[in-house]
C-alpha positions in Angstrom: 2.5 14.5 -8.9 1.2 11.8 -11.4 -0.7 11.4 -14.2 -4.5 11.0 -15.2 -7.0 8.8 -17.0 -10.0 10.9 -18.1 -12.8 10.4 -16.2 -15.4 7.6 -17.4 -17.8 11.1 -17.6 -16.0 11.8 -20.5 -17.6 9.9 -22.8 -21.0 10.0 -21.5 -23.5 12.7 -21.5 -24.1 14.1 -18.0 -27.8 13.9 -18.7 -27.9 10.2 -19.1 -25.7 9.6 -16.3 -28.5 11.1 -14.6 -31.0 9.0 -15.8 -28.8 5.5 -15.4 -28.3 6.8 -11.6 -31.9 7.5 -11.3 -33.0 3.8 -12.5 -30.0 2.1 -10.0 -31.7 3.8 -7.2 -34.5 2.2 -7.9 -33.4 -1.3 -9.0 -34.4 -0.8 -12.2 -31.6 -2.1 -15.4 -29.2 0.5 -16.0 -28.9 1.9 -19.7 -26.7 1.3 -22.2 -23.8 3.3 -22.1 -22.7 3.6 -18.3 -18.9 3.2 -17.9 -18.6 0.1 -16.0 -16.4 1.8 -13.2 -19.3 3.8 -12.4 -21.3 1.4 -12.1 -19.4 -1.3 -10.0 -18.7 2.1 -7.8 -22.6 2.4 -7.5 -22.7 -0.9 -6.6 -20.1 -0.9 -3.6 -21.9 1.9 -2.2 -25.2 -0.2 -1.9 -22.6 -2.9 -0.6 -21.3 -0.6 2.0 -24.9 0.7 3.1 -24.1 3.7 2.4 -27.8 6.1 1.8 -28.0 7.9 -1.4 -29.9 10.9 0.8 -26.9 10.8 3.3 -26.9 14.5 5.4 -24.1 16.4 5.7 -22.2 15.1 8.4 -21.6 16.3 11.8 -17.7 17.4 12.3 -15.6 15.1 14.5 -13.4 16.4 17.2 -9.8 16.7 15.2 -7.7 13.3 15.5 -5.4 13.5 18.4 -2.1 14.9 17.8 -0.9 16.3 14.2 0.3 13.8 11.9 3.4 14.1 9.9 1.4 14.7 6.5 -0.7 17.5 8.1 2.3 19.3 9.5 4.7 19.1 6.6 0.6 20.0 4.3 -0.3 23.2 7.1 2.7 25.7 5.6 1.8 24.8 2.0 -1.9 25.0 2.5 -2.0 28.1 4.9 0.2 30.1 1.5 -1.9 28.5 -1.5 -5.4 28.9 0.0 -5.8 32.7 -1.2 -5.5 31.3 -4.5 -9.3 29.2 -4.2 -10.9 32.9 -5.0 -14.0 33.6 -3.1 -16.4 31.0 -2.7 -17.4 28.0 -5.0 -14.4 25.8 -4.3 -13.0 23.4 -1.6 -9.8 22.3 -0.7 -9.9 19.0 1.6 -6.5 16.9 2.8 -7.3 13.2 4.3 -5.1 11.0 5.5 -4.2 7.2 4.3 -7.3 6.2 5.3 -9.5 9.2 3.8 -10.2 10.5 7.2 -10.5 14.3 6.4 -7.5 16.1 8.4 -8.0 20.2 7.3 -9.9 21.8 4.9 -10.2 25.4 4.1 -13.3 27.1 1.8 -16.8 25.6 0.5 -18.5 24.1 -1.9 -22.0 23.5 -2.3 -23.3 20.2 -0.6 -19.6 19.7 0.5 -20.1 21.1 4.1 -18.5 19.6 6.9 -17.1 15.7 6.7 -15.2 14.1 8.6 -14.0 11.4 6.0 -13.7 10.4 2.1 -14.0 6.6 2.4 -16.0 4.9 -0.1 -17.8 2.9 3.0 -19.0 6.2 4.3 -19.7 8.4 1.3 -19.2 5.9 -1.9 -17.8 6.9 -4.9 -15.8 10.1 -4.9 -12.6 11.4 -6.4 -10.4 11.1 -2.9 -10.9 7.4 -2.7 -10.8 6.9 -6.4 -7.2 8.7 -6.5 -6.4 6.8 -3.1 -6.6 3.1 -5.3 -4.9 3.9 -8.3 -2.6 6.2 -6.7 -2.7 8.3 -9.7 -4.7 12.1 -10.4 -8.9 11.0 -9.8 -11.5 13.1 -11.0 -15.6 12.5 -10.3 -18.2 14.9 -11.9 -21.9 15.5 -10.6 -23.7 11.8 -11.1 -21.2 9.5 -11.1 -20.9 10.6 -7.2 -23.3 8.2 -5.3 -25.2 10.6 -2.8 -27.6 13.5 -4.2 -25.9 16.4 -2.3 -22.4 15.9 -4.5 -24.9 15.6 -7.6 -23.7 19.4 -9.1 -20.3 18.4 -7.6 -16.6 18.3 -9.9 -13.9 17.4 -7.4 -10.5 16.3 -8.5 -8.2 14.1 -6.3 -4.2 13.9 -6.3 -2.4 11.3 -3.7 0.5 12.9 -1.7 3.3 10.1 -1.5 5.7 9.4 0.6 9.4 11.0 -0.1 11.2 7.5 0.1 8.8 4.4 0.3 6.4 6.0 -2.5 3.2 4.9 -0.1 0.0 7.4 -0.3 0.3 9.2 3.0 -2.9 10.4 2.2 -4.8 12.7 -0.4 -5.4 16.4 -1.9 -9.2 17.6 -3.0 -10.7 20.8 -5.0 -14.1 20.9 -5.0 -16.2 23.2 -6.9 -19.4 23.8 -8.7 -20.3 21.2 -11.8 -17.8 21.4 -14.7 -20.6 22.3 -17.6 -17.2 21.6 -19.6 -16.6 18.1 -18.3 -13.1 16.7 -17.3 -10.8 17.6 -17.3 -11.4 19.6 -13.7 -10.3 23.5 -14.1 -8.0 23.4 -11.3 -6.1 19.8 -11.9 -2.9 21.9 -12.2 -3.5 23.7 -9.3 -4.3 20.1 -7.2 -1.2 18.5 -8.7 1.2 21.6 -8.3 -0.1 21.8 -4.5 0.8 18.1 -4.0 4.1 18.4 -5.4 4.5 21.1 -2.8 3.3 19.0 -0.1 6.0 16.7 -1.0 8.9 18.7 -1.1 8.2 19.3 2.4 7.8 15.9 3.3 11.1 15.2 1.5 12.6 17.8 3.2 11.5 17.1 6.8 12.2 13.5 6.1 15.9 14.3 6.2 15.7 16.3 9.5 13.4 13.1 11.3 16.4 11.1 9.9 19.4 12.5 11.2 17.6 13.7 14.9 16.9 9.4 15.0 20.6 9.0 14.7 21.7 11.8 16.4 19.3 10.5 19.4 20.8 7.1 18.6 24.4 7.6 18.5 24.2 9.3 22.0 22.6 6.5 23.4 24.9 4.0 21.7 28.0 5.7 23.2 30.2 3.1 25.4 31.0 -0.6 24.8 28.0 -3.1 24.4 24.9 -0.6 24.8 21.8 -2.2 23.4 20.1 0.1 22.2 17.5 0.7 19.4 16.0 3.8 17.8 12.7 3.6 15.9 10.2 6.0 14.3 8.0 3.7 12.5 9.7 3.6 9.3 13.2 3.6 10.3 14.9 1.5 12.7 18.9 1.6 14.4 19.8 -1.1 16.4 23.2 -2.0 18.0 25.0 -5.4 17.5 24.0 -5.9 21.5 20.5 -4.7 21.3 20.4 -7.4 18.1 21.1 -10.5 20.6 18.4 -9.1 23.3 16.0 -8.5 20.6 12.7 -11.1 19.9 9.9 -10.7 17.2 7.6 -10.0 20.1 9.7 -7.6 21.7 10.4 -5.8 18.7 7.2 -5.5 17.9 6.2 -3.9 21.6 8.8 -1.3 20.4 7.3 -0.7 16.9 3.7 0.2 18.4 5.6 2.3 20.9 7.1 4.7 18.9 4.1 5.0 17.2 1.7 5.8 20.6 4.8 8.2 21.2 3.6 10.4 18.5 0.4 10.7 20.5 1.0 10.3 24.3 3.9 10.4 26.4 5.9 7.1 27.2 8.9 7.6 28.9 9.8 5.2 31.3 9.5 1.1 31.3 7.5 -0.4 28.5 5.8 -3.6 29.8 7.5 -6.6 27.4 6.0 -10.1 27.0 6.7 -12.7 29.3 9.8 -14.6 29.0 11.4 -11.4 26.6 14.6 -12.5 28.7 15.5 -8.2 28.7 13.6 -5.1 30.1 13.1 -1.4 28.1 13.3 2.1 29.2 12.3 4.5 26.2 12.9 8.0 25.6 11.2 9.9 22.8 12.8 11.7 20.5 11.4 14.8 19.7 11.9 17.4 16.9 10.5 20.9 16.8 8.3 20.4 20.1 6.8 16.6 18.6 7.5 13.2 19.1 8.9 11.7 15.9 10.4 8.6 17.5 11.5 6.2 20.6 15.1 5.5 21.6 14.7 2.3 23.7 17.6 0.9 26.3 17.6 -2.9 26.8 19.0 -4.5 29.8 19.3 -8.3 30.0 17.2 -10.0 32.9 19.6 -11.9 35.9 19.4 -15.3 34.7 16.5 -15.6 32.2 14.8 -18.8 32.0 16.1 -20.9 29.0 14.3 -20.8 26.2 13.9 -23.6 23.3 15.7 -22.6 20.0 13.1 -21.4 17.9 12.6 -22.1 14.7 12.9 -19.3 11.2 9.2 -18.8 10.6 8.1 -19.5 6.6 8.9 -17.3 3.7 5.7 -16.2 3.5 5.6 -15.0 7.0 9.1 -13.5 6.8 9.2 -9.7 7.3 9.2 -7.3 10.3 8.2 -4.2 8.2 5.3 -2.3 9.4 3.0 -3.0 6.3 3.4 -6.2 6.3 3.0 -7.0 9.5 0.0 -5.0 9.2 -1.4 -7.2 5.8 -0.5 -10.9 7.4 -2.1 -9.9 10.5 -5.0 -8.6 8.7 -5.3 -11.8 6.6 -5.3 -14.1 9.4 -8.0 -11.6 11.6 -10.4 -12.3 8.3 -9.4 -16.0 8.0 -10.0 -16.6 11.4 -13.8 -15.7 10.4 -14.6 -18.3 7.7 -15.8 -16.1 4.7 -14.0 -15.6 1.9 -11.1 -14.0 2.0 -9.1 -11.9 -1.4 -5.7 -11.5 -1.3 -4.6 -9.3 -3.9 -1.2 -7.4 -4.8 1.6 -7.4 -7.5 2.9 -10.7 -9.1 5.3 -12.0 -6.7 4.3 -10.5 -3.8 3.6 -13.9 -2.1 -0.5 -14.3 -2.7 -0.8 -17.7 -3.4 2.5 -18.9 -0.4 0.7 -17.0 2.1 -2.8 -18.2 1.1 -1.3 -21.9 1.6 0.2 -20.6 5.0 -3.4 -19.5 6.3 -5.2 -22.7 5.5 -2.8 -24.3 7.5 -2.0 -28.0 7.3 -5.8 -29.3 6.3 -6.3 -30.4 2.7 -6.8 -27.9 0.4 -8.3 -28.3 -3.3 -6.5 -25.8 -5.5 -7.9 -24.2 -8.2 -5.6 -22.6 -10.9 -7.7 -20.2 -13.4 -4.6 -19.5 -15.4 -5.0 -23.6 -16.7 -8.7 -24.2 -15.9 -10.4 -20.3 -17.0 -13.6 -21.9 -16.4 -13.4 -24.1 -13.5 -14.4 -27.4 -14.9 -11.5 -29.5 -13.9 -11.3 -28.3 -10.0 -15.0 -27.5 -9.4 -15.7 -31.4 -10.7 -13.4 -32.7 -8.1 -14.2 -30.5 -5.2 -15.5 -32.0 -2.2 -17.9 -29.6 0.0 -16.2 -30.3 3.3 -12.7 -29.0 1.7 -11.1 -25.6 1.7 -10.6 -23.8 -1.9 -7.8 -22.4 -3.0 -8.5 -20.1 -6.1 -5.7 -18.9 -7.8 -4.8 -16.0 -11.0 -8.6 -14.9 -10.4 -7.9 -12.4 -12.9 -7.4 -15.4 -15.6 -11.1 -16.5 -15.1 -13.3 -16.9 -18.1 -17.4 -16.0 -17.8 -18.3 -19.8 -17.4 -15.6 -19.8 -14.5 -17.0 -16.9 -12.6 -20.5 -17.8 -13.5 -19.5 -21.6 -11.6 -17.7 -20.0 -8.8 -20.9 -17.9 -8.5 -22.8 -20.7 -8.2 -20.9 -22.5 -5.6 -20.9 -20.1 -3.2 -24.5 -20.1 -3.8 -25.1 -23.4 -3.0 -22.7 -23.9 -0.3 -22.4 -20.2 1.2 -20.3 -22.1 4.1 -17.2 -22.9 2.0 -14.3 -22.0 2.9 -12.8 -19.7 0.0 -9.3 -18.3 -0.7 -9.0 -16.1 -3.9 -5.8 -14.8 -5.3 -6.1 -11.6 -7.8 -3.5 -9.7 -9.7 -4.8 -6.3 -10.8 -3.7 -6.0 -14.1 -6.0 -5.6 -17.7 -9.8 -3.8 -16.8 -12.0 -6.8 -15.2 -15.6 -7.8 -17.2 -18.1 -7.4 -15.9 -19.0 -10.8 -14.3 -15.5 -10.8 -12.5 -16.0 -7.2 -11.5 -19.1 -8.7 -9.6 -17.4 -11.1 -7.9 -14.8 -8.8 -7.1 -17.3 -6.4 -5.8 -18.4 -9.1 -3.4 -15.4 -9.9 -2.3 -13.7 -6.6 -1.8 -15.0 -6.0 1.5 -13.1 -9.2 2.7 -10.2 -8.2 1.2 -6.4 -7.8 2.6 -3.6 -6.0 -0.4 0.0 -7.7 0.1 2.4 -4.5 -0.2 4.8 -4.9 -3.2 9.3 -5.2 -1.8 9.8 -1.5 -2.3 7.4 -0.8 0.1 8.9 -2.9 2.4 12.7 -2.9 1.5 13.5 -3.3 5.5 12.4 -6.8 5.2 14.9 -7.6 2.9 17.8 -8.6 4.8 15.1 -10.9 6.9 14.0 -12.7 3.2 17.6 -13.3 1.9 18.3 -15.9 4.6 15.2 -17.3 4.4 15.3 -17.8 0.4 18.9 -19.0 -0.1 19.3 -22.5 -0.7 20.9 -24.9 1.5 24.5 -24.8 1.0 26.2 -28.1 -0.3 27.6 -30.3 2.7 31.4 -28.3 3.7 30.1 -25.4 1.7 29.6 -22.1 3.7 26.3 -20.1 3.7 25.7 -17.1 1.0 26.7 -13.6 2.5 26.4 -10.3 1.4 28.7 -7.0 1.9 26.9 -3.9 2.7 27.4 -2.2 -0.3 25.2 -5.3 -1.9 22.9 -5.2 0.4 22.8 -1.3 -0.4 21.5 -2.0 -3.5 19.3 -4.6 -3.2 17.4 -2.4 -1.1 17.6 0.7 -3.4 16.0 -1.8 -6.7 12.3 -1.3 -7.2 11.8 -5.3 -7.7 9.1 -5.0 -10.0 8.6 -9.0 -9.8 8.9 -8.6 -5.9 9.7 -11.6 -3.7 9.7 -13.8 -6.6 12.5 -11.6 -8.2 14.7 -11.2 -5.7 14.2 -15.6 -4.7 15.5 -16.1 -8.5 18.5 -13.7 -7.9 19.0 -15.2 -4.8 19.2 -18.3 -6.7 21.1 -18.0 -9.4 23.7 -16.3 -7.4 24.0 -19.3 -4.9 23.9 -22.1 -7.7 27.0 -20.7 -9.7 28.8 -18.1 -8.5 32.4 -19.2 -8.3 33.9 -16.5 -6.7 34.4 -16.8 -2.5 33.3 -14.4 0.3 30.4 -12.4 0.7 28.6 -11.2 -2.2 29.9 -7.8 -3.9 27.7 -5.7 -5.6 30.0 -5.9 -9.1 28.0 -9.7 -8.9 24.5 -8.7 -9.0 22.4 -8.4 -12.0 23.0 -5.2 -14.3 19.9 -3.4 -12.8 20.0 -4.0 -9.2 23.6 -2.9 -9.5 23.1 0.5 -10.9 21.7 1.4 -7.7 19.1 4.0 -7.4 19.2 8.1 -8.5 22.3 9.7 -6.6 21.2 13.2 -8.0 18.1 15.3 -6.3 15.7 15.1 -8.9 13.3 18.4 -10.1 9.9 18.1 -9.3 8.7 17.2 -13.3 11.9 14.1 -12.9 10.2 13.1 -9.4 6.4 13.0 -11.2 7.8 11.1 -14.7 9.4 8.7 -12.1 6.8 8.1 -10.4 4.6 7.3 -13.8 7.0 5.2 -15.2 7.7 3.1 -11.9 3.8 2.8 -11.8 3.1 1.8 -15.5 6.0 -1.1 -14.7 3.8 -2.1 -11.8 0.7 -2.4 -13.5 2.7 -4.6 -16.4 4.3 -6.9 -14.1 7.7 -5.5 -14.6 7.5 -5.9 -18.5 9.5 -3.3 -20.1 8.1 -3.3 -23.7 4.5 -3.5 -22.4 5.2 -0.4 -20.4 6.6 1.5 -23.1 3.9 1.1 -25.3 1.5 2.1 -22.6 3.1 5.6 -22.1 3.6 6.0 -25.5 7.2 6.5 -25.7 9.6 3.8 -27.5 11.6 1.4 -25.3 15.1 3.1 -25.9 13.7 5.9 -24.3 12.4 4.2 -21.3 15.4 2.4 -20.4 17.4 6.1 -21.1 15.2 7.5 -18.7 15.4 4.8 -16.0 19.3 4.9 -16.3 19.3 9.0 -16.1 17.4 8.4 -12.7 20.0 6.1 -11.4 23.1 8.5 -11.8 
């Protein structure tokens, strides 16, 4: 469950929304009036391609196998659909990536579809909800094709029981809401999510504890390497950690994942030189495949291979969505056209933007000093790369000289760094819009808290000459992996720090040594459905502010005693 902004309908007359959509479809200047987030939706449709007159589409053949959303979603949606009445609403579930899983009653000019994306439908609720990962709601005209024109839908993301990632989304359609937002059945949308995720919560627990079980009896007897993953979780033994590459391991992470689909028992074919070879059995719970259990054996006399050396910080991380951002980032690199990195502050933009020009000169331009450009853009040669970083910091005259460039040298090779954060103007909003389909979103640490006991080597300072290297007890490392890290990589670098510049104590690091929050460690109590929604509000207004406390108070309207009360209560 989370909370809702009114929709940007709310303060504009239907009938004039009408009108302004009217005069965009045919290139004419839009009125005054229209919300600007309807408009730079508009516009990212005719982006996209995507015709205003689009027919209903033709129903796809179901995606192969049942995915974990759909079958935790099926029992929950199979009791609740009764309630939709008869006729006039829709219930729709898509995954991650909008693709529409199940649906169940109708709504007219909402027949059969086989997905929500903005690149195939435009504006809508499901995708709206999908990128601010909070309640979305779209009313008759501010949808972009004519058959959703006498359309109100409302969107809720379902999230994930641990990371917090949208799994996917929750839609009620119905006739036009003469009444405007917000949507009659909101309540019933958000109280059907939180459903959905008690479920996933619950199954969670079960996937868990079959992965062990299916691990420990694998790992039975001295020196069995052996590794169990699902995709999100990951056991490996102290002999399987020796056999184990990058490469290989990532051979084993898109294994378990086909496993949910096909069957691959047997020998999974390694890269050359992996030095080991892998027999995998799936693990199954309640007749599907929710994971691999792989068995390493060490080739007779591998080849020797040359030490390799720790890849860069900003390439550190094994975790599935990053892997899955960096290689997406260097796929669009690779092309020449500009490229947007965006994400949370700290979450490595502007290190992994320097990682993907590589080692050719680079002119760097920092909005957050220059807001409009004139400094860098003077001193740029054409037949350099471009670095541009804090986009969000631009001024008019910046945008309006970035704008320009591009014009004049559409070849150039652009890198743009953008923290979301305060509503963009309208000129950057442009230039966002024209970037977005170029555009790769670096996951914030808590969705990726696996990676962390990769990053700790990787951002603790040389020790002093006879000095030995900084360690951590599992109990730290415990909580370092339960913290949020609002400031991200950047945050846990200056813990890292400070802890390896004046600690005086010797030995590992104990968790009585860490910073007061980190050490209070996450919630130990099960939280009630209203605790797990307020969480999940407060944890995204921190986001949004960068981590700032006082900011984030002020934005949900409570007082800052309050909000730290409240993110202690969750930590008991």
């Amino acid at each position: 469950m989370t909370t809702t902004d009114p929709s940007p309908a709310a303060t504009t007359a239907r009938p004039s929304l009408r009108v302004a959509r009217e005069r965009f479809l045919s290139g004419r200047p839009l009125p005054q009036g229209v919300p600007e987030e309807v408009a730079a939706a508009w516009r990212r449709a005719r982006f996209f391609g995507v015709p205003h007159d689009l027919e209903e589409s033709v129903a796809c053949p179901p995606l192969a196998g049942e995915s974990t959303l759909l079958g935790a979603a099926r029992p929950v949606l199979d009791r609740i659909v009764p309630a939709l009445g008869v006729g006039g609403s829709l219930l729709v579930l898509t995954d991650e990536r909008l693709r529409v899983l199940w649906t169940a009653g109708s709504a007219p000019g909402f027949g059969a579809c086989t997905g929500l994306s903005e690149q195939e439908v435009g504006h809508n609720s499901a995708a709206l909800a999908l990128r601010t990962r909070s309640r979305a709601e779209v009313h008759g005209p501010e949808h972009f094709l004519d058959r959703w024109q006498d359309v109100s839908a409302v969107s809720v993301p379902v999230l994930g029981p641990e990371s917090g990632q949208v799994l996917g989304t929750l839609t009620v359609a119905s006739r036009l809401c003469t009444a405007g937002p917000p949507h009659p059945q909101a309540a019933f949308a958000e109280a059907t999510v939180a459903a959905v995720e008690t479920e996933l919560r619950a199954r969670a627990g079960r996937g868990e504890r079959a992965l062990l079980d299916a691990y420990m009896r694998a790992a039975r007897g001295p020196d069995r390497a052996v590794a169990a993953l699902d995709g999100r979780n990951r056991l490996v033994s102290d002999a399987a950690q020796r056999l184990l590459t990058p490469e290989v391991l990532g051979v084993l992470e898109r294994t378990a994942a086909d496993a949910r689909h096909r069957d691959v028992t047997g020998v999974v074919r390694l890269p050359e030189g992996a030095g080991c070879t892998a027999r995998v059995t799936p693990v199954r719970l309640d007749g599907r495949t929710i994971g691999i259990v792989a068995a390493l054996e060490p080739l007779d006399d591998p080849a020797p291979a040359a030490p390799a050396s720790p890849p860069p910080v900003t390439l550190t991380g094994s975790s599935i969505p990053w892997r899955h951002a960096v290689g997406r980032a260097v796929e669009l690199v690779r092309s020449g056209d500009p490229l947007l990195l965006t994400g949370e502050r700290g979450t490595g933009k502007s290190a992994l933007a320097r990682e993907l020009f590589g080692p050719d000169p680079v002119q760097v331009a920092d909005a957050a000093r220059d807001a409009g450009l004139d400094q860098a853009l003077s001193a740029w040669q054409p037949d350099r790369r471009l670095l541009l970083r804090h986009a969000e910091r631009l001024a008019q005259a910046g945008v309006a000289a970035l704008n320009s460039l591009l014009d004049q040298h559409p070849d150039t090779r652009l890198l743009v760094t953008y923290t979301p954060g305060a509503p963009a103007g309208p000129c950057l909003q442009r230039l966002l819009d024209k970037l977005s389909a170029r555009s790769v979103t670096l996951p914030p640490l808590r969705e990726r808290t696996e990676d962390i006991r990769e990053l700790l080597p990787a951002l603790t300072p040389r020790p002093a000459p006879g000095q030995p290297p900084l360690t951590w007890t599992l109990d730290a490392l415990r909580a370092l992996e339960a913290y949020p890290w609002p400031g991200n990589v950047t945050e846990l670098a200056h813990v890292v720090r400070a802890l390896a510049e004046h600690r005086r104590a010797s030995g590992p690091v104990r968790r009585a040594e860490l910073p007061d929050a980190v050490r209070e460690g996450p919630a130990a109590r099960p939280l009630s459905p209203m605790e797990h929604a307020e969480r999940a509000a407060i944890l995204e207004a921190l986001r949004r502010h960068g981590g700032n406390k006082a900011r984030t108070a002020v934005a949900l309207g409570i007082g800052r005693a309050t909000l730290y009360r409240k993110l202690r209560e969750y930590r008991r």
